[in-house]
Backbone bond lengths (Angstrom), bond angles and torsions (degrees), N, CA, C in turn:
res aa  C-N    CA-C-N  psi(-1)  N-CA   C-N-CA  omega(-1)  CA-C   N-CA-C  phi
1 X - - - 1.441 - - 1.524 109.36 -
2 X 1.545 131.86 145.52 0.851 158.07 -110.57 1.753 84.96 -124.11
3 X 1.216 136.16 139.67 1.688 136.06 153.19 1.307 104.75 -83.00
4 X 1.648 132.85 64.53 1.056 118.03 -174.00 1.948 95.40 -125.34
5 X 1.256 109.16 165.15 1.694 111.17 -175.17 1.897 90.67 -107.45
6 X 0.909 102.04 110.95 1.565 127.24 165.88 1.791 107.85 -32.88
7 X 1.057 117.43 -36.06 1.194 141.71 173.28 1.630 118.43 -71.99
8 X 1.628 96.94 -122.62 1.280 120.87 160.46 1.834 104.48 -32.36
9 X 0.794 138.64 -56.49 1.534 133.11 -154.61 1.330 131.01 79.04
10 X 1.314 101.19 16.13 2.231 124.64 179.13 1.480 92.74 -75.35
11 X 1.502 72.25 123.49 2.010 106.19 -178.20 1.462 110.47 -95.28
12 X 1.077 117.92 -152.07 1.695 136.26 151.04 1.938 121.27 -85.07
13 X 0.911 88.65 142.80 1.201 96.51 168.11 1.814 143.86 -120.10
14 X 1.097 119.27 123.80 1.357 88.77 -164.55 1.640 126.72 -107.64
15 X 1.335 140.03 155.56 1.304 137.12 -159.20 1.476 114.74 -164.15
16 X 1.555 125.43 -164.31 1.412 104.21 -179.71 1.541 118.04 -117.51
17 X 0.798 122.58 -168.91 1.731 124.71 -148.08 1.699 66.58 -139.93
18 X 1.549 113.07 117.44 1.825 120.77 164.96 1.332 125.18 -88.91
19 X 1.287 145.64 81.08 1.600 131.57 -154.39 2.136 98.73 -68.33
20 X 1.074 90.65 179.88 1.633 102.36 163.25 1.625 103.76 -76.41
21 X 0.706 149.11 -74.15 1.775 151.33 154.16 1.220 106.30 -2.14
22 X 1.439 129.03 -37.74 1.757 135.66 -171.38 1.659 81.21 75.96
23 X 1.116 118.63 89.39 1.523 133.46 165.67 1.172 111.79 -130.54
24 X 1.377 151.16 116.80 1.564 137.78 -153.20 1.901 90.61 -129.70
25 X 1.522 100.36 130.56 1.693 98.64 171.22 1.729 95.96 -146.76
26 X 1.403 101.78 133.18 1.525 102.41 -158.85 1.685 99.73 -75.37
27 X 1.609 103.98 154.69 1.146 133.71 -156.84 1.585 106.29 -134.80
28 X 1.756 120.91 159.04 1.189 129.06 -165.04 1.583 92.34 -96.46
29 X 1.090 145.72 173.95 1.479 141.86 135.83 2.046 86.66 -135.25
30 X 1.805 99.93 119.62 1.492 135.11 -176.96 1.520 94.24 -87.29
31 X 1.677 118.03 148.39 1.343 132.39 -171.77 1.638 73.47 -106.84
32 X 1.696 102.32 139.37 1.602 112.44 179.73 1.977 95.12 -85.20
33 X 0.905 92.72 115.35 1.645 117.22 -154.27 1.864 102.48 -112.54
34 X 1.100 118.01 118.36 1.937 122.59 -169.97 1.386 94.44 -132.19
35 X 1.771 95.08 131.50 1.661 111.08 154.03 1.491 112.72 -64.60
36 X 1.039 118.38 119.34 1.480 112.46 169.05 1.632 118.22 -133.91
37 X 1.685 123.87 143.77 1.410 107.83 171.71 1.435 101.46 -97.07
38 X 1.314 120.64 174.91 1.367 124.40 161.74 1.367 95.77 -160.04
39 X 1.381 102.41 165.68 1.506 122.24 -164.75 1.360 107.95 -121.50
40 X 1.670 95.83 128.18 1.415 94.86 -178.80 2.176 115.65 -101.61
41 X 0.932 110.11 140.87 1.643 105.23 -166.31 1.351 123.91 -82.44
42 X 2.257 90.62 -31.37 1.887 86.09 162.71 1.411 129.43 -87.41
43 X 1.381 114.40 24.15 1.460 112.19 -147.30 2.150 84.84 -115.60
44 X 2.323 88.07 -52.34 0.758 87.54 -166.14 1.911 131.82 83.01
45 X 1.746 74.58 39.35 1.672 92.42 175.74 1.834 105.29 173.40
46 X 1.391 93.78 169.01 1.684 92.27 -173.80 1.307 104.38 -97.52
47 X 1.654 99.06 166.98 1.736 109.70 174.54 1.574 100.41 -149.29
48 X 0.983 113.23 129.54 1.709 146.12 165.29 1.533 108.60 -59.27
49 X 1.341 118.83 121.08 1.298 114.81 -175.23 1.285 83.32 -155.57
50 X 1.833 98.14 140.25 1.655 120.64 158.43 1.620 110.14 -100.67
51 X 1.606 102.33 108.70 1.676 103.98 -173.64 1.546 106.36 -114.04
52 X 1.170 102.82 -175.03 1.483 119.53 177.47 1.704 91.53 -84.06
53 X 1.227 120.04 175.46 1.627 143.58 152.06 1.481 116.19 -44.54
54 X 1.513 83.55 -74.74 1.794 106.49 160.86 1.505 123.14 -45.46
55 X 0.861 124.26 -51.78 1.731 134.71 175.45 1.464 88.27 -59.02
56 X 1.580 138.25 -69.10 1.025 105.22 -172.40 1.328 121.92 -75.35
57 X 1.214 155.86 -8.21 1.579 154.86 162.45 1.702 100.60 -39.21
58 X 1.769 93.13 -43.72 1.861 89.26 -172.72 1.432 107.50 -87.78
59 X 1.080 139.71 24.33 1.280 140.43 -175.05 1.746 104.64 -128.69
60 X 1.279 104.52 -12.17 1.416 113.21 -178.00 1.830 83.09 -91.42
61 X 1.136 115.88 -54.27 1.313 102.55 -156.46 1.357 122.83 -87.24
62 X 1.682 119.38 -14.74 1.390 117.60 -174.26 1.673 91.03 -127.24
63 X 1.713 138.53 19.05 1.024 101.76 169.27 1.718 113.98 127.92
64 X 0.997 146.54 131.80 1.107 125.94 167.62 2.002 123.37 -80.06
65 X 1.500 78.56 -46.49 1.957 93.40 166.92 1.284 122.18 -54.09
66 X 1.625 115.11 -34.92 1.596 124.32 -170.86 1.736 101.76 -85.96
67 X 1.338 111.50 -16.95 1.488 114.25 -160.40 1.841 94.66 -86.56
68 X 1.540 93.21 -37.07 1.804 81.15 -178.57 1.234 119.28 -128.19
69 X 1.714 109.15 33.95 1.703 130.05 148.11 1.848 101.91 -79.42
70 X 1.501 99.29 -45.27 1.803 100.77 174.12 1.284 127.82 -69.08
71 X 1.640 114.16 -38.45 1.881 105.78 170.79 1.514 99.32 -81.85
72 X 1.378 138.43 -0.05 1.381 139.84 -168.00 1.603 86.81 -68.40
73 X 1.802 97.44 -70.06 1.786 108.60 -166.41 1.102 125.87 -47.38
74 X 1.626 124.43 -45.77 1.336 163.79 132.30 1.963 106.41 -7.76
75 X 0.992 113.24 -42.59 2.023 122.22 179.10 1.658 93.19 91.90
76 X 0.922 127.17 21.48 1.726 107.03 -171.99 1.669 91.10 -77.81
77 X 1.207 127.16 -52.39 1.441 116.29 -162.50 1.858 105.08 -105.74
């Protein structure tokens, strides 16, 4: 499975790993990424989504329907 946010679409990123020596060997930095279900009310059933943190903050706050009528319009999904 994929580290990808079902949503948003936040990947990996990559950068360097700093030793004490100043030795640099590149490193992943992971989007903190959650299984979550949520329920939708017009549908009238659940859906399983791997999101970001963030994706859910905005789904807490504007909605689950409005959250993916907006990345819908947007092309993310």
């Amino acid at each position: 499975m994929s580290r990808v946010c079902d949503l948003t679409g936040k990947t990996a990123l990559k950068g360097n790993k700093v030793s004490n020596s100043n030795v640099k060997t590149i490193r992943r930095f992971y989007p903190n990424l959650q299984t979550k279900r949520f329920f939708i009310p017009e549908e009238n059933r659940w859906i399983t989504l791997k999101v970001s943190t963030s994706a859910i903050k905005t789904i807490n706050k504007l909605g689950i329907s409005a959250v993916i009528d907006k990345f819908v319009k947007k092309g993310f999904i």
